[in-house]
C-alpha distance (Angstrom), angle and dihedral (degrees) to the residues before:
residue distance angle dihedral
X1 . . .
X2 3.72 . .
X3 3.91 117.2 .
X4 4.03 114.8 -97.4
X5 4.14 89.5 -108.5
X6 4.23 85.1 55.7
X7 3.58 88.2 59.0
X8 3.33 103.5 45.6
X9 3.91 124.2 99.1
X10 3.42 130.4 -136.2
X11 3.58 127.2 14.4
X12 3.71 120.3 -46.2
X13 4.27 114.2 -82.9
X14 3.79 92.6 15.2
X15 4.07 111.5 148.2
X16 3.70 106.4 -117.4
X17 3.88 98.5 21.4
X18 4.12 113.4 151.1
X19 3.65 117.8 -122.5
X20 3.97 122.5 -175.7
X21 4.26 114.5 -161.7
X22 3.97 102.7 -163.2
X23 4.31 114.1 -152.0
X24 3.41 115.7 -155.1
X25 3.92 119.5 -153.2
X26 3.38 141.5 148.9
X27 3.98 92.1 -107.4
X28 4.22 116.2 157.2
X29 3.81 119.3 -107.0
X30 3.77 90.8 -95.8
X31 4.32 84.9 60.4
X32 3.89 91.0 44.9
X33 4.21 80.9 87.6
X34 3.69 94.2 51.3
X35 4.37 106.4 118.5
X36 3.79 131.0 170.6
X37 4.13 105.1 -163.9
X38 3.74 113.8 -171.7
X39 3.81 114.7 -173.8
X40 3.79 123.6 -169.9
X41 3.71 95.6 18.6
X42 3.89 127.9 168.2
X43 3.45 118.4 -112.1
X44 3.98 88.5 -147.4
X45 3.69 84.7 60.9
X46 3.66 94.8 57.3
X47 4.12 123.5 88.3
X48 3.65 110.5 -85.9
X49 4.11 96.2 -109.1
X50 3.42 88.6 58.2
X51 3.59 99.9 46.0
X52 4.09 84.4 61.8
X53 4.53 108.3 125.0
X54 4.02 84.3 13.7
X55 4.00 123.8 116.8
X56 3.63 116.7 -127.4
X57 3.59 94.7 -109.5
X58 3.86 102.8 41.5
X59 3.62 124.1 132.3
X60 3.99 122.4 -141.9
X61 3.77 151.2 171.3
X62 3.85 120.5 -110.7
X63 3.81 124.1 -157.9
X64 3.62 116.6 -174.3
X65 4.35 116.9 -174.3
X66 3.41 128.1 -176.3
X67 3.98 95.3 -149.1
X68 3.78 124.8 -157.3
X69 3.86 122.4 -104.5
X70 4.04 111.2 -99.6
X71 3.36 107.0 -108.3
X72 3.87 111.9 -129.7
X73 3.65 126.6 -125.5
X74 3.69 84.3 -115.0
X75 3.99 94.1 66.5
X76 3.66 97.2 31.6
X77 4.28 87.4 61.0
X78 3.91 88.8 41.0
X79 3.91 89.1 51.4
X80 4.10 93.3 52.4
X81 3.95 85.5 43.6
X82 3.57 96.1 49.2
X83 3.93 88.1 47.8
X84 3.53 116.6 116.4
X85 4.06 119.5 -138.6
X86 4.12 113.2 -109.9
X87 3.72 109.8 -100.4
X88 3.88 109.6 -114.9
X89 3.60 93.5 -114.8
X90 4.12 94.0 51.8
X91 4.27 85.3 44.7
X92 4.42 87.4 50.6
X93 3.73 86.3 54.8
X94 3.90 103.4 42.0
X95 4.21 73.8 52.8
X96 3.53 87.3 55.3
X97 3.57 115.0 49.6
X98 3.57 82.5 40.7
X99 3.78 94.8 66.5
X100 3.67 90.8 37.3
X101 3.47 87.0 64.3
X102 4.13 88.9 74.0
X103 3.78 88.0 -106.1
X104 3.39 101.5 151.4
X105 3.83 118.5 -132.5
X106 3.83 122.8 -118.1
X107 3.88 128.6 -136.4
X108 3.85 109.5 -134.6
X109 3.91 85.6 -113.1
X110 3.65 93.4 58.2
X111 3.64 99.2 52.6
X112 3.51 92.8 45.5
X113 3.85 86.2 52.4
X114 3.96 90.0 53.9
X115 3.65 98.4 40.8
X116 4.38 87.3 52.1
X117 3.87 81.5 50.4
X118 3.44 100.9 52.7
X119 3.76 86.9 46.3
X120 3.88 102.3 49.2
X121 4.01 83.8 50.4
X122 3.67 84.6 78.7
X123 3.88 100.3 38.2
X124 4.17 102.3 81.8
């Protein structure tokens, strides 16, 4: 994660520069959406590390987000293995309301025909 000077814009102590603080936690998916935005906001208000390259009197933009945990390579292989396979019936009527969404259905040929012509568009 880049240092908060790397992220901020502008040169240092410039009225109306942006500055983003980042909190880490171990917040659920449904908290990964959680955001404070503070426009306008003193500088003199701020904590003093993050006042460091800042004028006294500057104005700037705070973004607070709660991001979600990584997920480990661990969990994401246990999640596909603890996956359970779509019942026929359930896989019919995903088919279903697909096509009664006026997609229209494609003949092996055709997409084969499309997926050559998206290919050759690169080959001059």
């Amino acid at each position: 994660m880049p240092s908060i000077p790397e992220r901020r814009s502008g040169e240092p102590g410039r009225a109306g520069q942006g500055i983003a603080l980042e909190c880490r936690n171990e917040a659920s998916e449904r908290d990964a959406m959680n955001k404070i935005v503070r426009e306008h906001y003193p500088v003199a208000n701020l904590p003093e590390d993050l006042r460091e390259g800042f004028d006294a009197g500057a104005i700037v933009k705070v973004v607070i987000e709660v991001e979600a945990p990584a997920i480990s390579r661990e969990a994401l292989l246990r999640s596909v293995i603890d996956a359970k396979p779509i019942a026929a019936e359930d896989l019919m009527e995903m088919r279903r309301k697909l096509l009664s969404d006026g997609r229209p259905s494609v003949t092996m040929e055709e997409a084969v025909a499309r997926i050559r012509e998206l290919r050759d568009e690169w080959d001059y």
